[in-house]
Residue frames relative to the residue before (quaternion, step in Angstrom):
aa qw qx qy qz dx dy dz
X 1.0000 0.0000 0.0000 0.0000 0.00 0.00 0.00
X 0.4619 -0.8086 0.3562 0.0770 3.30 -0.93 1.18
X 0.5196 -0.4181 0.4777 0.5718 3.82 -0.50 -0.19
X 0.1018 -0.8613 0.4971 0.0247 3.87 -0.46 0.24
X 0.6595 0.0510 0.0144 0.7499 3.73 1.61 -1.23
X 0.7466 -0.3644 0.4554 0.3200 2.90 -1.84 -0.52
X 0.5448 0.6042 -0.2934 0.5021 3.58 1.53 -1.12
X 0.7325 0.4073 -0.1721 0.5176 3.98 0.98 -1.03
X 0.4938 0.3599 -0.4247 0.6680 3.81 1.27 0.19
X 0.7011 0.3440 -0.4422 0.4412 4.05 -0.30 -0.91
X 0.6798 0.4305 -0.3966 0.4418 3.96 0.42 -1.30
X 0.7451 0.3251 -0.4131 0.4104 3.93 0.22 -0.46
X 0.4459 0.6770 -0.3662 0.4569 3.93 1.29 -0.48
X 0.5115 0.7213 -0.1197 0.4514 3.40 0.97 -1.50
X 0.8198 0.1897 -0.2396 0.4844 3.56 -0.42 -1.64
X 0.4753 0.7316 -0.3759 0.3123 4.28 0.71 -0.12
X 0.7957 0.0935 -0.0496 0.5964 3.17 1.46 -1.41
X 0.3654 0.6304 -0.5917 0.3449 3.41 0.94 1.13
X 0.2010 -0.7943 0.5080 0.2658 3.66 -1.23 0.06
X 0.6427 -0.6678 0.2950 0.2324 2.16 -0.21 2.79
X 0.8605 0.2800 -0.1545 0.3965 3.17 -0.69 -1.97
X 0.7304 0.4179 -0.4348 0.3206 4.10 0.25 -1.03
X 0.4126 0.7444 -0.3717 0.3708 4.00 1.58 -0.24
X 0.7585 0.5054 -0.0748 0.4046 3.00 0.74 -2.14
X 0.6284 0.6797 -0.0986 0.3652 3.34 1.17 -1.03
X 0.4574 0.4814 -0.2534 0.7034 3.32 1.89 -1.69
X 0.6808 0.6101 -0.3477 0.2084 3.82 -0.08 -1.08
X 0.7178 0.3961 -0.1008 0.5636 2.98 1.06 -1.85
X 0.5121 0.5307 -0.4959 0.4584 4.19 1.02 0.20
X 0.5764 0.6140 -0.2732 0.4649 3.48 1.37 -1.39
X 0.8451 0.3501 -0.2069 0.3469 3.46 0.44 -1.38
X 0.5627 0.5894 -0.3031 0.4941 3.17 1.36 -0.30
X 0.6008 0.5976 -0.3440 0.4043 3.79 1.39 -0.61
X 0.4259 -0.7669 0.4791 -0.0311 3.06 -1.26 2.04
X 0.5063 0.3791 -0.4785 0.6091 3.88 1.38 0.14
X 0.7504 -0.6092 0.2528 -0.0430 1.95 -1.74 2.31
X 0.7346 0.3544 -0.2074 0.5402 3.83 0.69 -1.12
X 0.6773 0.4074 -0.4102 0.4549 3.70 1.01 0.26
X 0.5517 0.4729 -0.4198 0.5438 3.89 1.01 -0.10
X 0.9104 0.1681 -0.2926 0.2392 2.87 0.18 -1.08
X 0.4827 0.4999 -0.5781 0.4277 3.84 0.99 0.63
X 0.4269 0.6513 -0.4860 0.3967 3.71 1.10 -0.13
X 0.7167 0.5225 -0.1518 0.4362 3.33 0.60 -2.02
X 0.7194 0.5165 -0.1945 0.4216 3.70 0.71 -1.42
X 0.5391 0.5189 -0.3197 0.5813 3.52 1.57 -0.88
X 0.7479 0.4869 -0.2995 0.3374 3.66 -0.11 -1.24
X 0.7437 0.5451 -0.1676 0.3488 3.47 0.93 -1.69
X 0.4763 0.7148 -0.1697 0.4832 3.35 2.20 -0.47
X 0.7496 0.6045 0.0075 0.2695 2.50 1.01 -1.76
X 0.6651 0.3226 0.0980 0.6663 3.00 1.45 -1.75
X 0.2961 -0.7197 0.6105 0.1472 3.62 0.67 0.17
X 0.0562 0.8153 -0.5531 0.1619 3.15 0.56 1.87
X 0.1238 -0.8266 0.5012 0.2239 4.09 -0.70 0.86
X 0.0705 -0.8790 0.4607 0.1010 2.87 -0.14 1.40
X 0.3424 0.6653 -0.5740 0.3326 3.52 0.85 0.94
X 0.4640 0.5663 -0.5025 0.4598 3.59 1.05 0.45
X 0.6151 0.5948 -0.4543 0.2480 3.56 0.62 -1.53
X 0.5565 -0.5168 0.5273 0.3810 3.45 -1.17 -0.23
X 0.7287 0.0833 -0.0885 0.6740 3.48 1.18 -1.16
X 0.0846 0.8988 -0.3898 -0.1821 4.02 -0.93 1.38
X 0.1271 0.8195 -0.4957 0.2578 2.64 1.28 1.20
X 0.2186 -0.6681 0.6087 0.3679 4.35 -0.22 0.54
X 0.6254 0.5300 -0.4845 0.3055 4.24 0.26 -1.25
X 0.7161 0.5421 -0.2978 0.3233 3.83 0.68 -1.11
X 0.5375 0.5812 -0.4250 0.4390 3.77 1.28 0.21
X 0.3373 -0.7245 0.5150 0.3101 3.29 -0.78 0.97
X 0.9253 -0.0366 -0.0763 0.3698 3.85 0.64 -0.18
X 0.6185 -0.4161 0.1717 0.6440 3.90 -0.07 0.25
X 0.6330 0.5501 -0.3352 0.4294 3.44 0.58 -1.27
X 0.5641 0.6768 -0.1857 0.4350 3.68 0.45 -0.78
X 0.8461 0.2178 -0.0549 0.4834 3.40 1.21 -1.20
X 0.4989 0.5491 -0.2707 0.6134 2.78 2.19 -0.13
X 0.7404 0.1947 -0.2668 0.5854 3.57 0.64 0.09
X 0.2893 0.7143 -0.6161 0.1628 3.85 0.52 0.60
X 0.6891 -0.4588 0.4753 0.2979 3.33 -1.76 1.12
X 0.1183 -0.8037 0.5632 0.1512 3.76 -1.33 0.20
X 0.7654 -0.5539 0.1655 0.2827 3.25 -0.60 1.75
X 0.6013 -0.5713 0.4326 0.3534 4.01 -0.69 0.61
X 0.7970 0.1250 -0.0645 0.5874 3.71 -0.35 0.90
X 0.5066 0.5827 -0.5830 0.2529 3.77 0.92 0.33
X 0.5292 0.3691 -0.2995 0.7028 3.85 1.45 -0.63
X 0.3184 -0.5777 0.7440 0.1063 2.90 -2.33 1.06
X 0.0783 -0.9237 0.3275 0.1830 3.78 -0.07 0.65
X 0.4452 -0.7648 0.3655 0.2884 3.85 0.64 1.35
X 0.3562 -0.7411 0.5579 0.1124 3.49 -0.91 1.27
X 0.6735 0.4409 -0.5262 0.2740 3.37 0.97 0.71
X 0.7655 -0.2844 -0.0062 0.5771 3.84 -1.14 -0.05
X 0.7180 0.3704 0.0502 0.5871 3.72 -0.12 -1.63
X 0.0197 0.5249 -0.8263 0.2032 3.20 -1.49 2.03
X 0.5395 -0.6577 0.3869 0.3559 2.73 -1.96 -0.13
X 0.6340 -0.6369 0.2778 0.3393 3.52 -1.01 -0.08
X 0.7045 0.0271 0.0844 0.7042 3.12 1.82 -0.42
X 0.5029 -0.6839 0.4472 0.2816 3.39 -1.66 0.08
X 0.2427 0.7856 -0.5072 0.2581 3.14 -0.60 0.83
X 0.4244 -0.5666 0.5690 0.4185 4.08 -1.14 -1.16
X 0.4906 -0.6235 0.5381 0.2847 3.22 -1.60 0.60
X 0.1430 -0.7287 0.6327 0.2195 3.27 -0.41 0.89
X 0.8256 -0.1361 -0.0443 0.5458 3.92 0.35 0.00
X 0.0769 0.7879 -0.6068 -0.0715 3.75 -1.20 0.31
X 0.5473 0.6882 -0.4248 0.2154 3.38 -1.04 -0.13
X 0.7791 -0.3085 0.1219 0.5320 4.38 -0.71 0.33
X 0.4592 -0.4643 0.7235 0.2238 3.03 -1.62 0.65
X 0.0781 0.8271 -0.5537 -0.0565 3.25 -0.98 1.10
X 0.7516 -0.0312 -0.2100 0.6245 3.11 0.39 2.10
X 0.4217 -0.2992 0.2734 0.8111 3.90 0.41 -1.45
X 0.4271 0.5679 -0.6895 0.1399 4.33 -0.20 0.41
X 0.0277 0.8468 -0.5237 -0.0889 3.43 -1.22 0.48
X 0.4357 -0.7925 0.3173 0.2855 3.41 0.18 1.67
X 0.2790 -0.7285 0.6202 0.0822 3.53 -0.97 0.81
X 0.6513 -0.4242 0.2593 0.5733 3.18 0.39 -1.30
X 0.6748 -0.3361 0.1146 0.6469 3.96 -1.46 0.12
X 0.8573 0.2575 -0.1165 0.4304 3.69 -1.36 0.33
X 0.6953 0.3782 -0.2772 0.5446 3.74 1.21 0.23
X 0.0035 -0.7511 0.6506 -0.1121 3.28 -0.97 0.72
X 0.1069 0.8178 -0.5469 -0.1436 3.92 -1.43 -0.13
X 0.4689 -0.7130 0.3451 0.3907 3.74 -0.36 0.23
X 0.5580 -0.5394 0.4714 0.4189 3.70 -1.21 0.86
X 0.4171 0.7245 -0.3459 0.4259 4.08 1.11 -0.51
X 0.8414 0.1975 -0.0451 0.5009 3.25 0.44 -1.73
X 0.4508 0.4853 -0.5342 0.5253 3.76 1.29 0.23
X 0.7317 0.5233 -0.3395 0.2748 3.30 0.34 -1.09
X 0.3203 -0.8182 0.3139 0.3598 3.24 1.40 -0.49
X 0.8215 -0.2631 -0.0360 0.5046 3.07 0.86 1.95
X 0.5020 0.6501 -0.2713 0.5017 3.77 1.66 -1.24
X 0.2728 -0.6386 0.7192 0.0222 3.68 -0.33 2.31
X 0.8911 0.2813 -0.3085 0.1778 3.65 -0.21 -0.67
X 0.4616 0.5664 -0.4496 0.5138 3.08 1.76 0.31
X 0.8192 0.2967 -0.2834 0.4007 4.01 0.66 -0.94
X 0.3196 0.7305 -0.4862 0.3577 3.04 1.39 0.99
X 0.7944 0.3620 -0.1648 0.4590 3.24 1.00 -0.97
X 0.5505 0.3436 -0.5538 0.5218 3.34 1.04 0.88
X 0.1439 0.7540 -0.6294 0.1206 4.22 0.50 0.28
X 0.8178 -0.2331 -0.0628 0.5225 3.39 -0.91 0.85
X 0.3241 0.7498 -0.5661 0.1111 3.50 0.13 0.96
X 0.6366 -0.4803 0.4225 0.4308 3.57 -1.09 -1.20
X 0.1837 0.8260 -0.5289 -0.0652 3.56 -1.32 0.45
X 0.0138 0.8289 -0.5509 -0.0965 3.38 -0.68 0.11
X 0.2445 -0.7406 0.6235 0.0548 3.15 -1.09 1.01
X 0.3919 -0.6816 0.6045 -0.1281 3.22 -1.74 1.30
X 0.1325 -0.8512 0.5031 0.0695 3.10 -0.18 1.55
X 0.2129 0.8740 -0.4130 -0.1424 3.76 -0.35 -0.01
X 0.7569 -0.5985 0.2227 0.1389 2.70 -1.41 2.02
X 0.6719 -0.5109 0.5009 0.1914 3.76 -1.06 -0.72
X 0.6459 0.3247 -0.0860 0.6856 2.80 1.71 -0.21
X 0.6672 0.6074 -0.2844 0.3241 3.15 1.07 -0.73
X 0.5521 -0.5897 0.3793 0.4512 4.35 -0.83 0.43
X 0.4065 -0.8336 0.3368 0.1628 3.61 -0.45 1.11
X 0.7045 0.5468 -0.2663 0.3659 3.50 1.26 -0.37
X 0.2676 -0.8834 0.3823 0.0418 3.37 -1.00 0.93
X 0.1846 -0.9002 0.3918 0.0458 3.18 -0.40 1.66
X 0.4908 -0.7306 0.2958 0.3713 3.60 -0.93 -0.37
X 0.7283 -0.5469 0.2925 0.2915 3.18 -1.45 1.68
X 0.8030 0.0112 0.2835 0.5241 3.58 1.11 -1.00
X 0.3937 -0.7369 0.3132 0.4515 3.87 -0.34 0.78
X 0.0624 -0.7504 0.6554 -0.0589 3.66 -1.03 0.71
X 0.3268 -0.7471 0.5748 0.0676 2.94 -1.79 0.91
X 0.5373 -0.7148 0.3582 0.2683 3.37 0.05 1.47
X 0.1069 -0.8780 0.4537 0.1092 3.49 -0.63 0.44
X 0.5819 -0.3772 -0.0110 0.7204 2.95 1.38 -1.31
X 0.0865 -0.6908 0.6563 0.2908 3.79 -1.57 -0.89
X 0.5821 -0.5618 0.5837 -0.0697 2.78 -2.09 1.33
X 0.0521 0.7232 -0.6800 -0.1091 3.74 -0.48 0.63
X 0.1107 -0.6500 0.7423 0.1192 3.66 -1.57 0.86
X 0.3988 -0.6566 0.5951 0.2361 3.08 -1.52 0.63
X 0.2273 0.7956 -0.5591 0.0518 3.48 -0.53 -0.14
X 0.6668 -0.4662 0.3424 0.4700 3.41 -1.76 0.02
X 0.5633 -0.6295 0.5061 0.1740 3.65 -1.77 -0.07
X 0.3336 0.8258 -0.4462 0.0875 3.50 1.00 0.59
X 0.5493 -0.6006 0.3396 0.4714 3.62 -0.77 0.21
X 0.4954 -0.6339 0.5292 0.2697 3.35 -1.49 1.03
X 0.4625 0.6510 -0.5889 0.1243 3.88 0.77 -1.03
X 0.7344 -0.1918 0.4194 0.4980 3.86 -1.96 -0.40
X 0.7639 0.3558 -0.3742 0.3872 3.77 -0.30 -0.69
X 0.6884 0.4316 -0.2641 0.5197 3.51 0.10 -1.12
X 0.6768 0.4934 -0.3840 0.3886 3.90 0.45 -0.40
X 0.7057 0.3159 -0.3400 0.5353 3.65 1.50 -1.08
X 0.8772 0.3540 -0.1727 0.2745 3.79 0.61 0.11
X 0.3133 0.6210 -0.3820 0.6085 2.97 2.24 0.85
X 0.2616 -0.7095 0.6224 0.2021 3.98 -0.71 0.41
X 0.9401 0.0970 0.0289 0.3255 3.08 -0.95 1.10
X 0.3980 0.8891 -0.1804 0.1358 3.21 1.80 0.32
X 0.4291 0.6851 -0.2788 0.5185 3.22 1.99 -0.05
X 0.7648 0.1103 -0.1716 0.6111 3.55 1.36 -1.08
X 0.3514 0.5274 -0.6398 0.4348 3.78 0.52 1.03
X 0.7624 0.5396 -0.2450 0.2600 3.45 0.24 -1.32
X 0.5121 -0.5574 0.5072 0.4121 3.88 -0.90 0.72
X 0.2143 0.7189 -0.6566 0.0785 3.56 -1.25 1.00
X 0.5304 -0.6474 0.5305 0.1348 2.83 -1.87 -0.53
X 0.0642 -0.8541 0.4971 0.1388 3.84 0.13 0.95
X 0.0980 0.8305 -0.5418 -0.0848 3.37 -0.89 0.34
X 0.2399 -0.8676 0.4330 0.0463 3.22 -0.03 1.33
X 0.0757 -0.8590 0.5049 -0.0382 4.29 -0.54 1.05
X 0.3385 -0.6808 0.6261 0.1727 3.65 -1.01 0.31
X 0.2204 0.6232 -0.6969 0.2781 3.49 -0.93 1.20
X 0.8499 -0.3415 0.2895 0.2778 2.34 -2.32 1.06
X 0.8391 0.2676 -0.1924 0.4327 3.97 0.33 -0.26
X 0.7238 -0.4815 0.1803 0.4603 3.01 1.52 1.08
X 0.7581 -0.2803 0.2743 0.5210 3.90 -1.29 -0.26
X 0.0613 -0.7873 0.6135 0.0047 3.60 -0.60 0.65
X 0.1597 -0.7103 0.6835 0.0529 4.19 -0.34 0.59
X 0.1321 0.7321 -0.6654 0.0620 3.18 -1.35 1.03
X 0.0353 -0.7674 0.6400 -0.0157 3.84 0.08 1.71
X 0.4006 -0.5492 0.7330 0.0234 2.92 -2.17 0.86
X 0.1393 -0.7898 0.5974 -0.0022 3.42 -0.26 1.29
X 0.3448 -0.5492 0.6878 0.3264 3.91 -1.00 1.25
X 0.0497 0.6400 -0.7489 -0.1647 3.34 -1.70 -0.24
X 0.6198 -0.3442 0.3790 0.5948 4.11 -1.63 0.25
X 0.8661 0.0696 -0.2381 0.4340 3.47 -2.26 1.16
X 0.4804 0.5593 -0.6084 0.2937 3.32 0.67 0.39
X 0.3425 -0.7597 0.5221 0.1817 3.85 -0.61 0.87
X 0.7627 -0.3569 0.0883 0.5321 3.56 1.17 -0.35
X 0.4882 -0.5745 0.5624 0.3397 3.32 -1.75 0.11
X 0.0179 0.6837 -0.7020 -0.1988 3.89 -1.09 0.14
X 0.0101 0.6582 -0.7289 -0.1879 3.24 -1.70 -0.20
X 0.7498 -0.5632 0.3397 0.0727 3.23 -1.49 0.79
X 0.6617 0.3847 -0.0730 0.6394 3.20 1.96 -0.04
X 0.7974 0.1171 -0.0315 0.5912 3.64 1.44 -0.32
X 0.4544 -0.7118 0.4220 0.3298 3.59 1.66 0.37
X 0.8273 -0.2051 0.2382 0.4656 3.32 -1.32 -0.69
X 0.0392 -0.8448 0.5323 -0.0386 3.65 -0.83 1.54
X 0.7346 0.0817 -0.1532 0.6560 3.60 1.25 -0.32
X 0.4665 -0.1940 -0.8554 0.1143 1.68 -1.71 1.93
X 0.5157 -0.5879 0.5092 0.3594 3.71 -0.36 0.41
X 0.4340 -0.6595 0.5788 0.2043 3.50 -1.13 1.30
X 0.8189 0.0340 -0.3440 0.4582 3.65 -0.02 -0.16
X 0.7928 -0.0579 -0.0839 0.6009 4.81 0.17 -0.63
X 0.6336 -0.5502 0.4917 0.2326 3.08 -1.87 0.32
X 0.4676 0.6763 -0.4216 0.3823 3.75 1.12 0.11
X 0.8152 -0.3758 0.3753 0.2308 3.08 -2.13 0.86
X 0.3146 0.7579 -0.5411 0.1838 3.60 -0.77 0.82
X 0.2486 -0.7119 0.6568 -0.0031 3.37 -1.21 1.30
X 0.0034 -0.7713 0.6320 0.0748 3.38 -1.44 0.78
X 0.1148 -0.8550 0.4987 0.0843 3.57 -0.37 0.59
X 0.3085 -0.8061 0.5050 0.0054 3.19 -0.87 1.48
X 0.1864 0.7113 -0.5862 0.3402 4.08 1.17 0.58
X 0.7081 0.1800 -0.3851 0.5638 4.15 -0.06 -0.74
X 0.8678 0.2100 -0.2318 0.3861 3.99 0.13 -0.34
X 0.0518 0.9164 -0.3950 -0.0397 3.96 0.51 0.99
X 0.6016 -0.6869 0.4056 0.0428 3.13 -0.66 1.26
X 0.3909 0.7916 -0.4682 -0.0363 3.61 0.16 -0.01
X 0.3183 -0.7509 0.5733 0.0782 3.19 -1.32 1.17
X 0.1701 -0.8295 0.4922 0.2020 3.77 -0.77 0.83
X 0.8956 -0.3410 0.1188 0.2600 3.44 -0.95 0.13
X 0.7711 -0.0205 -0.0732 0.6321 3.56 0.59 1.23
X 0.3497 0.6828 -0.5034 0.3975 3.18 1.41 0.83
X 0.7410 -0.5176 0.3132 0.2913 3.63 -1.28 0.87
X 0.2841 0.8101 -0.5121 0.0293 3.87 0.02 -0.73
X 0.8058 -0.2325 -0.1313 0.5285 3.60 1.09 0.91
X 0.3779 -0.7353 0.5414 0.1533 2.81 -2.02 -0.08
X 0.2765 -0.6430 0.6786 0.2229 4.06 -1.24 -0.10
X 0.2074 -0.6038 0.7659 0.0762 3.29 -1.14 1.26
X 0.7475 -0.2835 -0.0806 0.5953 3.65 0.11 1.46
X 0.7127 -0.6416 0.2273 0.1698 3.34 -1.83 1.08
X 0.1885 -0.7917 0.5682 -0.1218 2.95 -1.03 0.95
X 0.4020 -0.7575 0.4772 0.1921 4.04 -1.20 -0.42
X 0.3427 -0.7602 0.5505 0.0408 3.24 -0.84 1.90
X 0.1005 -0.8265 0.5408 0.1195 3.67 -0.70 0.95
X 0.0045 0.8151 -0.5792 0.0099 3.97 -0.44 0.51
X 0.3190 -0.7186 0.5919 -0.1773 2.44 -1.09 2.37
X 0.0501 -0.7687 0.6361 -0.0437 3.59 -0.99 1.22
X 0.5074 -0.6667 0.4368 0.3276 3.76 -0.89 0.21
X 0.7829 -0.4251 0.3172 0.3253 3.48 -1.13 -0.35
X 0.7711 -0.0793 -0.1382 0.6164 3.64 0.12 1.27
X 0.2563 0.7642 -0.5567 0.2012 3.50 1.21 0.43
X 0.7406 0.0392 0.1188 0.6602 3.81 0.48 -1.79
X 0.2186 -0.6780 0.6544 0.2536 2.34 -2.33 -0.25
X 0.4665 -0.7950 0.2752 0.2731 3.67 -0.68 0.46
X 0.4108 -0.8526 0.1751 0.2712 3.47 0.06 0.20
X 0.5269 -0.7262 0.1690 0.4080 3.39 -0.11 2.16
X 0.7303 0.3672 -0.4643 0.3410 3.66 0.25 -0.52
X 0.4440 0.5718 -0.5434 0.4251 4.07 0.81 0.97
X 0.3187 0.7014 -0.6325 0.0801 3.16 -1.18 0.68
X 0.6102 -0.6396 0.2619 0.3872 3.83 -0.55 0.11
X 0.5955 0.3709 -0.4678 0.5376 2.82 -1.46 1.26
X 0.6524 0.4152 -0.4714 0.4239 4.25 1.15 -0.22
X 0.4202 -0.6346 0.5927 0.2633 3.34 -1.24 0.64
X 0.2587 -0.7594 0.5909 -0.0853 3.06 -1.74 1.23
X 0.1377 -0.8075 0.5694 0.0689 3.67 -0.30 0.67
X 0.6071 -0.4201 0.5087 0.4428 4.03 -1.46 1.00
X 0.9529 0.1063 -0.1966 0.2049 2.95 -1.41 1.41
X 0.4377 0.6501 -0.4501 0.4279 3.26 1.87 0.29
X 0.5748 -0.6000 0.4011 0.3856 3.24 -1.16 0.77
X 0.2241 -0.7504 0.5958 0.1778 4.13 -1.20 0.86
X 0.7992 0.0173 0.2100 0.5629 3.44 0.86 -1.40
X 0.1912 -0.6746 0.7001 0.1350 3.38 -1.75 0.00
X 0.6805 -0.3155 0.4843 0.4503 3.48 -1.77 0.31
X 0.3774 -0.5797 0.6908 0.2103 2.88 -1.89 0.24
């Protein structure tokens, strides 16, 4: 998607000389705030807005959240996801903003945009070695969309990687006219072993995102004490997560990339970008 008006040149012109992180930050104090007439015109505004169904939620009551965040990451009811018994689901709800081979480390962004598995990975040759001409597909989720992210397939955690980086929006516009915006952006790598080989699953920060959590180490971006590089490896203590289990979250929305090696899967022809996708529909199979 192109520059198109003046409103789509000023709004991408814009996210450069905002400050990304001190924005997001004011947000995530707001969204996190537990007095009562500020969640819940926060909550009551948003849920309007976005034509949230909250007949998924587990609890849909909007008064019974103790804070925006809270309702922005709320659990979804037994049996609201159907979860496909073949290999490769998704990880979350949301659209594909692009999917399809790793060509070499290239990873398609959008027409004219591209970045390397290298610089997603966050510099780590022997980690984006082992996706070389593989498969990925990335997963944009909306504002409206359920925020929590599960797994594609069971895996055994191996390690993860925080990058710092900037906070631009992930949406369709900023993706075809932001360079390199998957590995500019503050994220998370988390890298697993499963039955179909090395499997990458990154959490991309994006602007207003208030934070990343994961299910094994709580709240990782923004980092509670600096903003620097760090790797934790989990080989003497392994983690394993089984199929459609949880393994993080977005305190507002953001974009889950999933990295597969070379002849590992395949995706499935009637995906392409722009199709919405829902936790636990079927993406791919082994090859």
């Amino acid at each position: 998607m192109g520059l198109k008006s003046v409103k789509d040149v000023g709004f991408i012109a814009l996210q450069y000389l905002l400050p990304h992180h001190a924005l997001s930050r004011l947000v995530g104090r707001l969204a996190n705030s537990e007095i009562a007439w500020i969640k819940d015109t926060f909550i009551g505004w948003f849920s309007r807005r976005y034509r949230v169904d909250m007949s998924e939620a587990l609890d849909p009551n909007l008064a019974s959240y103790r804070s925006f965040n809270a309702f922005f990451t709320r659990a979804l009811r037994p049996g609201a996801r159907t979860i496909d018994s073949s290999a490769i689901v998704s990880p979350a709800d949301g659209a594909i903003s692009q999917l399809g081979p790793i060509e070499g480390e290239r990873i398609f962004q959008a027409k004219g945009q591209a970045f390397s598995t290298l610089e997603l990975l966050g510099g780590d040759a022997q980690m984006a070695a082992l996706f070389e001409n593989g498969s990925f597909a990335t997963i944009y989720l909306s504002p409206r969309d359920y925020h929590r992210v599960h797994m594609p397939c069971v895996g055994t955690l191996r390690q993860t990687i925080y990058i710092p980086g900037r906070l631009f929006s992930v949406n369709q516009l900023t993706a075809a006219n932001v360079p390199r915006l998957f590995a500019r952006n503050e994220r998370l790598v988390c890298l697993f072993d499963t039955a179909h080989g090395p499997m990458a699953l990154v959490l991309v920060g994006a602007m207003i995102v208030a934070g990343i959590e994961t299910v094994w180490d709580g709240q990782v971006a923004p980092p509670l004490t600096n903003s620097t590089p760090s790797r934790k490896d989990f080989s003497a203590n392994p983690i394993q997560l089984e199929k459609a289990a949880e393994m993080g979250r977005f305190k507002l929305g953001s974009t889950a990339i999933l990295l597969f090696g070379r002849n590992a899967i395949q995706w499935q022809a009637a995906l392409a970008a722009g199709t919405p996708v829902r936790m636990g529909q079927k993406l791919g199979e082994q090859i």
